[in-house]
Every structure is written in structure tokens, then in C-alpha cells.
N, C-alpha and C positions, 0 to 999 in steps of 0.2 A: 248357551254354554260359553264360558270365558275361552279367548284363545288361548292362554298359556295352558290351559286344562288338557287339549287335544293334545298336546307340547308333552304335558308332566301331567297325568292322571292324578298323582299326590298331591300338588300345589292346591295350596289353601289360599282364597281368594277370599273381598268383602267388595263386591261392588257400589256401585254412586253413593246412594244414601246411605249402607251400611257402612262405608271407608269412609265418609262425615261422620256418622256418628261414631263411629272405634274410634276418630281424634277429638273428636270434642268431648266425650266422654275422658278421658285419656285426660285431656286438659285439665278437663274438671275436676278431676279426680285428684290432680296434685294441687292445684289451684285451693284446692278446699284441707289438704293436708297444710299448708302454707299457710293461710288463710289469718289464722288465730295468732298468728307470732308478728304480725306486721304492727310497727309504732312502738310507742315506748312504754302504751300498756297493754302490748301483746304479750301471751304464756308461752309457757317453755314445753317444749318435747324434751322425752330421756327415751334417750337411745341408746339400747341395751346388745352389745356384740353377743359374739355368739361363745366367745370365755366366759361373759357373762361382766366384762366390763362396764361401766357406765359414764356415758356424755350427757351433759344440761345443755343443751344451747337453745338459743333461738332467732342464730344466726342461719339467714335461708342457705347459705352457701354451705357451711358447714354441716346441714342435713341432707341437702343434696347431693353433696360428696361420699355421707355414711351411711344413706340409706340404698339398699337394694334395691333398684327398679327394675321389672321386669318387663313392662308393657313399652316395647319399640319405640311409640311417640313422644310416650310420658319421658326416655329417657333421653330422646332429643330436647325434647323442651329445658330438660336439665342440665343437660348439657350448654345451652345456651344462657342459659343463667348463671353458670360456673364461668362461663367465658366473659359477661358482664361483671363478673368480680373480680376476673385477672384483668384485664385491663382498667376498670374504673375501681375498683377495690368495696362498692358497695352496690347495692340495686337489684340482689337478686330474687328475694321475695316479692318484689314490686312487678318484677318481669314476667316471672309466673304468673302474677296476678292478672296481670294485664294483658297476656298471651289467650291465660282462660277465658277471659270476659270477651275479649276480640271473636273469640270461637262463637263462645254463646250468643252475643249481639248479631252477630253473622247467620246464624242459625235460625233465627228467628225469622230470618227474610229468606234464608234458601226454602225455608220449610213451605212459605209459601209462592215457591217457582221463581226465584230470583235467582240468575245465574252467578256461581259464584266467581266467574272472572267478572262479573260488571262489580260486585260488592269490593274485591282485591281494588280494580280501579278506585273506587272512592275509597278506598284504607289510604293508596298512594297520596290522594290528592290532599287529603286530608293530616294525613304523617307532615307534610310540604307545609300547610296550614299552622298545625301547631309547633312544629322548626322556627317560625317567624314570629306565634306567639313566643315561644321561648327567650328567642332575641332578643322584644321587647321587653320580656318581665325583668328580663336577669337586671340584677343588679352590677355596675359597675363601679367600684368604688376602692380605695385605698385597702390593700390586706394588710390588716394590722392584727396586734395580738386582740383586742377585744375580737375582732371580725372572729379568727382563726379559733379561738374559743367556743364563740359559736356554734360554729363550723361541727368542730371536734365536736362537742354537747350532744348537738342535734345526733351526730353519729351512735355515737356510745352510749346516747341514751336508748336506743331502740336495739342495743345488745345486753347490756347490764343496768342491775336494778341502781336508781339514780344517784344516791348518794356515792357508790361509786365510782360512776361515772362522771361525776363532776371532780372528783379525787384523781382520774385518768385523763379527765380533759385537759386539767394543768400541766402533769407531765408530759404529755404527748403532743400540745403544742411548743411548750420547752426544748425537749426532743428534738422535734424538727428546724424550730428556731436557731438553735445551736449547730445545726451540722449544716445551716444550709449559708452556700455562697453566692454571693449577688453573681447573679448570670452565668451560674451555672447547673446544670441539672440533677436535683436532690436527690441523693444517694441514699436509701431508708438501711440499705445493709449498713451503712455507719450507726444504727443505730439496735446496740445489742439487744437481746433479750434474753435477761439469765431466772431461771427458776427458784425457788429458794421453798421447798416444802414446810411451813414453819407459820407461825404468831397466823394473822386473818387475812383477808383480801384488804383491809383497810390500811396496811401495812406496807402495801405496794410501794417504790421511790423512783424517785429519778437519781441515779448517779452523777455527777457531771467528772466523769471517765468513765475509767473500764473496770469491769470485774470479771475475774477468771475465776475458773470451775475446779482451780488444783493450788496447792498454796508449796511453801519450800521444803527441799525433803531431807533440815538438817535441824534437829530437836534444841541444837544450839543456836540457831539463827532467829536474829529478833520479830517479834508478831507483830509489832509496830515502829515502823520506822518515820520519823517528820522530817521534812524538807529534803529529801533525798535527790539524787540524779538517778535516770535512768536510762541502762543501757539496754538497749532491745541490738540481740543479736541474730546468729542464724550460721553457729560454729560449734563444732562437736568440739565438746572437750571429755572425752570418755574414752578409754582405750579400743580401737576396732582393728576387725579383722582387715587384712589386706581387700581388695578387690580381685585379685586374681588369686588364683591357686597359687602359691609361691609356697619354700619352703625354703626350712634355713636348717645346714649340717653345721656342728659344732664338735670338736674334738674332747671337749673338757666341761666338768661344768661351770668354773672361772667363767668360760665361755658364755655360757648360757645364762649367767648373773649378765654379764656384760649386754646381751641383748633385753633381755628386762627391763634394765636400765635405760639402754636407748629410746626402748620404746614405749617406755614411762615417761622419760623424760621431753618426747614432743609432745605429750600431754600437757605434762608441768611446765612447759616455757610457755602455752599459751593462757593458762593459769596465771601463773606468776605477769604475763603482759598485763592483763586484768588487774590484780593485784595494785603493780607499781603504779598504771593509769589511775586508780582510785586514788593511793596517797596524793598523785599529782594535781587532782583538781580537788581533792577533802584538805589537803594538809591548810592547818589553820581557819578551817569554819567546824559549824556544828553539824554540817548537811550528812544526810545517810549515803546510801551507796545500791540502787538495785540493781541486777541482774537477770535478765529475764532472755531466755533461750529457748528457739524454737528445737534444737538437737537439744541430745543427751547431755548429762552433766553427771559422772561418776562420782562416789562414795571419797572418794580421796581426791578429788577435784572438789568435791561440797566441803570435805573438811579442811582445806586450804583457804579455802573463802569464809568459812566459818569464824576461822581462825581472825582475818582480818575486820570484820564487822561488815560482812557483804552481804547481803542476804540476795537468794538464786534461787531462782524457778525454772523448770528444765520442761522440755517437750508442750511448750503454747502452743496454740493451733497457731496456725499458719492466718488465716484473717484477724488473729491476732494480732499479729503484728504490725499489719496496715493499720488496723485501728491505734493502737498503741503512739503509732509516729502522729498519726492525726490528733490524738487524744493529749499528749505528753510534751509534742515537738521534737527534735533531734530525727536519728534516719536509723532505719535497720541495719546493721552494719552484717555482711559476708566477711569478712576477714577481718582479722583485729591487727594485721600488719599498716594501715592508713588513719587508727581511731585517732582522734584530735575534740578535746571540750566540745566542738560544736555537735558532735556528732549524738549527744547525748539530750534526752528528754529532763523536764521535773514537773514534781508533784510536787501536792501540799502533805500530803499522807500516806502512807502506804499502810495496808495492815490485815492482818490473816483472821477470817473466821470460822470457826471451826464448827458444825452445825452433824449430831453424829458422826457418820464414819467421812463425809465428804468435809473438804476444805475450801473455803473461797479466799481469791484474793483481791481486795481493794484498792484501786489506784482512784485514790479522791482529790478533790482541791485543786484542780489543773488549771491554768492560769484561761487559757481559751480555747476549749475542745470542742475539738471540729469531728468529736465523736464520741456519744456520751452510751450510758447503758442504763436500761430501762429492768428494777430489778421488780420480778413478779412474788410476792409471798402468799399463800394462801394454806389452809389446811388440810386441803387435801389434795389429790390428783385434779379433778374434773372442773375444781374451782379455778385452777390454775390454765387448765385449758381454756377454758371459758374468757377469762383474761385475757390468755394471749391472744385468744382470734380476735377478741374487742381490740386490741391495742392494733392490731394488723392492720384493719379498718379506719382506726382514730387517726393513725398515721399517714395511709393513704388518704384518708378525706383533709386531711389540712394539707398534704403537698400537692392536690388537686387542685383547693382553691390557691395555692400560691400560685401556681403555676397556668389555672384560668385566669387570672384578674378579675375576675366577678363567682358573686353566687346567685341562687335562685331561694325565693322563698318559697319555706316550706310548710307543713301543714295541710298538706290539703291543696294547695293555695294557686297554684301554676293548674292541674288540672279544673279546677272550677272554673278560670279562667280560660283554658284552653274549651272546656265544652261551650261555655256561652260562645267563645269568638269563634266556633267552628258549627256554630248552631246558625250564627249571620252569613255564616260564607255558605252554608250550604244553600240558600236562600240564589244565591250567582251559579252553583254547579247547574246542568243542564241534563234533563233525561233522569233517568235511574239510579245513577251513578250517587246523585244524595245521598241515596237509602245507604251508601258505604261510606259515605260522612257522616252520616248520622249516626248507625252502628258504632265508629271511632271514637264519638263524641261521648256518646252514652258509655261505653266502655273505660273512657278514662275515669269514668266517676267513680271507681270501683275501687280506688284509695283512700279517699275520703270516707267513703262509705265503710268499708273494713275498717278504718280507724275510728270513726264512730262505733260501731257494731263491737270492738275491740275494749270498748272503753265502756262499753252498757249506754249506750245511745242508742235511739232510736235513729236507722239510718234515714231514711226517708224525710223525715222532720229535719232532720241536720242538713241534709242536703237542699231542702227548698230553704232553710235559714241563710246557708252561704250562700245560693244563687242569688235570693235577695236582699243582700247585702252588700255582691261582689256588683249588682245591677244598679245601686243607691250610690256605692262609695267610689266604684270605678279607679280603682286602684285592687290590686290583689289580696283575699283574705283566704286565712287558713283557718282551720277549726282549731275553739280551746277544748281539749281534747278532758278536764275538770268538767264544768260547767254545761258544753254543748253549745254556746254560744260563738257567733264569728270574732275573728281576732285579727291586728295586721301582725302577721310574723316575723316582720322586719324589726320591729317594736317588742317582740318578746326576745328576740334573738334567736328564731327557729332558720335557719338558712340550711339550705342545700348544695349540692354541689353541681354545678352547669353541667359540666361531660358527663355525670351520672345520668341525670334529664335526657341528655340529649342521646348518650349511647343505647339509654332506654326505647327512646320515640324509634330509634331506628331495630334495633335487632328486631322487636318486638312484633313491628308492623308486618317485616320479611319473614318472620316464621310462621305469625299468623296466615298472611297472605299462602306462602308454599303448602300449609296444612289444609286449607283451603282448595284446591287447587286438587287435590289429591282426589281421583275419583276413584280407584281399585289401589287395593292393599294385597300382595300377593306375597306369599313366604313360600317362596320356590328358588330356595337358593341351591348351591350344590351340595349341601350338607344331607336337604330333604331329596334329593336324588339317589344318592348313594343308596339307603334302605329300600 
């Protein structure tokens, strides 16, 4: 009988072999949910909330996130995949993949009396082994926009269907390209992303500025203004209440016009400042005049600005306006008692779109924005989600590679490589200890393999095609995922991303290792005390 039993009569236990098999089932079981979405001719799950909503993806992250797991290990392991997405921003189907096969390849040898702290040692040793293939493969080379293209492809190809994707690869290396500054660390919040439910996914653009979600709220101010200045500010010009309770006695009501007055009128002097500032840098060109405020803007403050050819947008978000100065040039101004010409941004365009009841507004044509916006169109809801988590990833995988200086090829290409070179070193380990390099080895083949199997390949055939290939040409080869045949990926432009590879080799090995390890599964927490 387990000692926690004597402990807690209730506690549910699964000892040695059964708490191996509850995780590697467990493993397997998400592992094979996974399974079918991995590459660029993996299928799509719909995932159906319980309003009865619908999501397409066949992004591993974003089902992992929306799918309900109930089974303890299964939802560690996802957990651990979610976490290879926030920091590398791709890899999480691969990590499942490879967590389950770890299990399974593992299992194989425990099954017959092979202790599994000696199998975990050889996962260590072995993890150590293919860190160093990795070194070697990666590539080193100049990040350029072809490289970065790449890059991007390879990503969003294995989110959305290709021709798409090749339509997001441009923008999204643009995107980054544009907001990023030499030696310093790339900002993706500078790079918006506004929805636009309308026309097809093929419709999608890049901005080079900003566009807002609210347009101006005076039926006489212009929908398109060219060459204009702009002022981004962060000044209520709206009548408010005092801040404190205060209260004002008046004898007459003379009196009471007189306070009206007054306090209309430190409305209208900071209007009117705006106002004169405009003639002062419009007088004698053709340039417009914008206005854009993160406070309020009243009805009779809009209609004094109307009046002079202003056009004003009231209540921006607040990262707006960071964007905006980055986008525009000039600076957020808090008071309009120090404004001075420099203080002011320009476009080439300005101009209002009206799309049913919502309004967007346009700031185009900026001479060098250091913050552009990425607009998503599609026709419905799910297609637009779908997009966005694409772009999410397109994004982080090219400020990845900016920011490694190398990539790794991909295809297949790095694990077929890592199993041969860790099939030689096991050859040097000493004792038992192989049998958990070997297991590692054999496990990594379980990408290729999927993406063969993915693609209507025979996997088995595919797999002895690249070993002997990778054995002939002695340089790295990835699968053409058409054909069946071996490919060099460097040459088609399949690359990967290094810190994805490498973030992978390491989580993967420590959660397989710890699940491993696990000899009693006991759920005796104080919840199952209580009854």
C-alpha cells in the first residue's frame, strides 16, 4: 500500500509503470491532436466555443491556448509550448511533437528494465550533442531583405494558405524593416494592427503610418486633407468640472452670464491659440492643418476649428500618440502655452474612411516612419483572427533573425542531421547510457516524418531518402515536401529560426527528462481532503 494512503485514505495514486504510462499516454494524446497541423501542408482544426463561436487555425499556440485540457500532464506539456511561443514567438507544435516522441522512444527501453534516470542521462548528453550540431549548421550570414523574406515565408507558410502568405511576407518584413534602428532593440508594439471587416484576406496592406479606429466628429471638417501638419497633443479643450467640490454664489443673473463667460472663455483662448498657431505656419502654402487629441474636444471647440479649415480628432488612445510622433515626427505637446513649428509632425495624406457605422482615420505618406500599421481586411471574423496570429509570428520570426545574425535550415534538415551526428557520438558514450542517445536521436526524426505523413508521403521511404542523401552530400538536406524527394533548403529559401531550434532542444529535453522521472502520480491535494 502507498504511504500517502495510510496519510489520506482518499488520495488517488498511480504507481511506477502506471504514472509512466498516465504521461506518456497523456503525451501522446496531445501529440497526435497536433500532429496533422505541423508544415505548410498541415489541416486546420475548428474550434467551436461554447456560444457557439468559431476559430480556423492551425497555429499549435493558439489551440493550445483555446482548447480545454483536462488531463494534469497534457496540460503541462501545453503549458510549456505556450511558453516557447512567448518568448521565441514560434515552435509550439514541434515541441509537443517532440516531447511525445521523447516519451515514446523512452518507453520503449523502460519497457524492457532500463532505468529511467540512466535513459534522462543520455537525453542530457545528447541534448549537449545536438546544441553543437546546431552551432555548426546554423547559418551565419548578412540579414538582408531577401534572407528576412525567407525567414517570414518559411513562418507564414505553415499558418496560412500560401498565396497569402507570400502577400504577408512582404508586409511584415517591411513592417519591421521600417521601425527598426540600428542597435537598438526592435519594438513590434510600433507596429499597429488595425482590423478592417470588409473586401478579402488578399486585401490585407501595409500602411507606412498610422490609422485610427475613430475619424473627426464635425460633418464640416474635410475627409481628405494633403500635405498637412500635425499636431498631436494631450490638452482638454472641453468645458470640465472643477476638481474639487467648489461652488460659486452669485447675486444676479448678470452674474451668472459673467461666469459662463469666464468659463467658456479659458476654453476659447486655448482654441483660439490653436487657431492663430495654424495661420502662423499655413499662412501662404497650400498645407492642411491636423489636430489630433488625446483629451476631449467639445461641440463648440469642433465648431471653431471647423470654422478655420482644421480638421480634429478627439479622445486617441494614448499609444497613440507615441506612435504618431514616431510615425509623423514633431512631439506630443501637454500645453499649448511653449508650441513652436518644430513641434509639429507631416504627412503626405490625411483622410477619413467610413466603413458602416465605424470611421477610420488615415495618416499616409510620411516621409520616414519609425512606425507603420499593418491593416488586416478579411470577410469575416475568424479569417481575420487567423491573420492576426499569422502576422504575430511573421513578426517575431524576422526580428528573431535580425536580431540572431544567422538562421538554420529548414525542412526537415537540422534534425536529420542531428540524428546521423548523434547516431556517431553514441558510438564514444560508455555503458547504457546510448540507449538515451539513441532514443533522442530517433525522436528527433519525428518532424520530418510528420511532414512527410502531412504531405501524403510515405514516411519511412522519406526518411531513409534524406539519411541517404544527408550521408552522400554531407551538407544539410531538408525534404521537398511536393515531390518526396531531398532538397538543400538554403537553396529554396526554407530557413528557420536559431533561438526557435535551440529554445526547442532545451525545454523539450527538461520536460521530457522530469516526466520521466515521475514514478507515483498522486492527487491528494487539500481540496480531495476536505470531503
Amino acid at each position: 500500500m502507498s504511504a500517502v494512503k495510510s496519510l489520506n485514505p482518499k488520495a488517488e495514486v498511480a504507481k511506477a509503470a502506471e504514472a509512466l504510462s498516465l504521461n506518456i499516454s497523456a503525451a501522446r494524446g496531445l501529440q497526435d491532436v497536433l500532429k496533422t497541423n505541423l508544415g505548410p501542408k498541415g489541416t486546420m482544426k475548428m474550434l467551436v466555443s461554447g456560444s457557439g463561436d468559431i476559430k480556423l487555425t492551425k497555429d499549435g499556440n493558439v489551440l493550445l491556448h483555446e482548447m480545454q485540457i483536462q488531463h494534469p500532464t497534457a496540460s503541462l506539456i501545453a503549458r510549456v509550448a505556450t511558453a516557447q511561443d512567448d518568448i521565441t514567438g514560434d515552435g509550439t507544435t514541434s515541441n509537443v511533437l517532440i516531447i511525445g516522441e521523447l516519451l515514446k522512444q523512452a518507453d520503449m527501453f523502460i519497457s524492457e528494465g532500463l532505468h529511467p534516470r540512466i535513459v534522462t542521462e543520455g537525453f542530457e548528453l545528447a541534448k549537449a550533442k545536438a546544441l553543437q550540431v546546431l552551432e555548426n549548421i546554423k547559418i551565419l550570414t548578412e540579414i538582408d531583405r531577401d534572407m528576412l523574406i525567407n525567414v517570414a515565408r518559411t513562418s507564414l507558410r505553415t499558418k496560412v494558405h500560401a498565396e497569402l502568405a507570400d502577400l504577408l511576407t512582404e508586409h511584415v518584413v517591411d513592417a519591421v524593416l521600417a521601425i527598426h534602428k540600428p542597435d537598438e532593440p526592435i519594438d513590434l508594439h510600433m507596429v499597429e494592427i488595425m482590423e478592417m471587416q470588409h473586401k478579402t484576406d488578399m486585401d490585407t496592406k501595409l500602411v507606412h503610418g498610422i490609422v485610427m479606429d475613430h475619424g473627426a466628429r464635425h460633418p464640416d471638417m474635410a475627409k481628405r486633407t494633403e500635405n498637412p501638419f500635425i499636431l498631436t497633443c494631450n490638452v482638454s479643450l472641453e468645458y470640465e468640472k472643477s476638481e474639487v467640490n467648489s461652488g460659486f454664489f452669485y447675486k444676479s443673473a448678470a452674474e451668472r452670464e459673467q461666469l459662463v463667460k469666464a468659463e467658456r472663455a479659458f476654453t476659447d483662448q486655448k482654441v483660439q491659440k490653436i487657431i492663430d498657431f495654424k495661420k502662423q505656419v499655413c499662412e501662404g502654402t497650400d498645407k492642411g492643418f491636423v489636430v489630433i487629441n488625446q483629451k476631449g474636444i467639445d461641440p463648440l471647440s469642433l465648431d471653431m476649428l471647423a470654422k478655420e479649415g482644421i480638421v480634429a480628432l478627439r479622445r486617441a488612445k494614448r499609444r497613440n500618440m507615441e506612435r504618431l510622433s514616431l510615425a509623423c515626427g514633431g512631439m506630443a505637446m501637454n500645453s499649448l502655452e511653449d508650441i513652436t513649428p518644430e513641434c509639429l509632425g507631416e504627412a503626405g495624406l490625411v483622410w477619413e474612411y467610413v466603413l458602416g457605422e465605424d470611421k477610420y482615420t488615415f495618416v499616409e505618406e510620411c516621409k520616414n516612419p519609425l512606425s507603420v500599421t499593418l491593416v488586416i481586411k478579411g470577410p469575416n471574423k475568424h479569417t481575420l483572427t487567423q491573420i492576426k496570429d499569422a502576422i504575430h509570428d511573421g513578426l517575431r520570426a524576422v526580428k528573431n533573425a535580425i536580431e540572431d545574425g544567422s538562421v538554420v535550415p529548414g525542412a526537415g534538415a537540422f534534425e536529420v542531421a542531428a540524428h546521423a551526428e548523434l547516431m556517431k557520438y553514441k558510438e564514444t558514450v560508455k555503458g547504457r547510457t546510448r540507449l538515451g542517445v539513441v532514443a533522442y536521436a530517433t525522436a528527433l526524426l519525428i518532424i520530418p516524418k510528420t511532414l512527410a505523413v502531412n504531405s501524403g508521403l510515405d514516411p519511412q521511404e522519406t526518411i531513409v531518402k534524406l539519411q541517404e542523401e544527408y550521408a552522400t552530400a554531407s551538407q544539410p538536406v531538408g525534404l521537398n515536401l511536393t515531390t518526396g524527394e531531398a532538397l538543400l533548403p538554403v537553396d529554396c529559401g526554407i530557413v528557420d529560426n536559431f533561438r526557435v531550434k535551440k529554445q526547442l532542444l532545451h525545454s523539450c529535453t527538461v520536460i521530457a527528462s522530469n516526466l520521466l522521472l515521475v514514478d507515483e502520480v498522486m492527487r491528494a491535494g487539500m481540496s480531495s481532503l476536505k470531503g
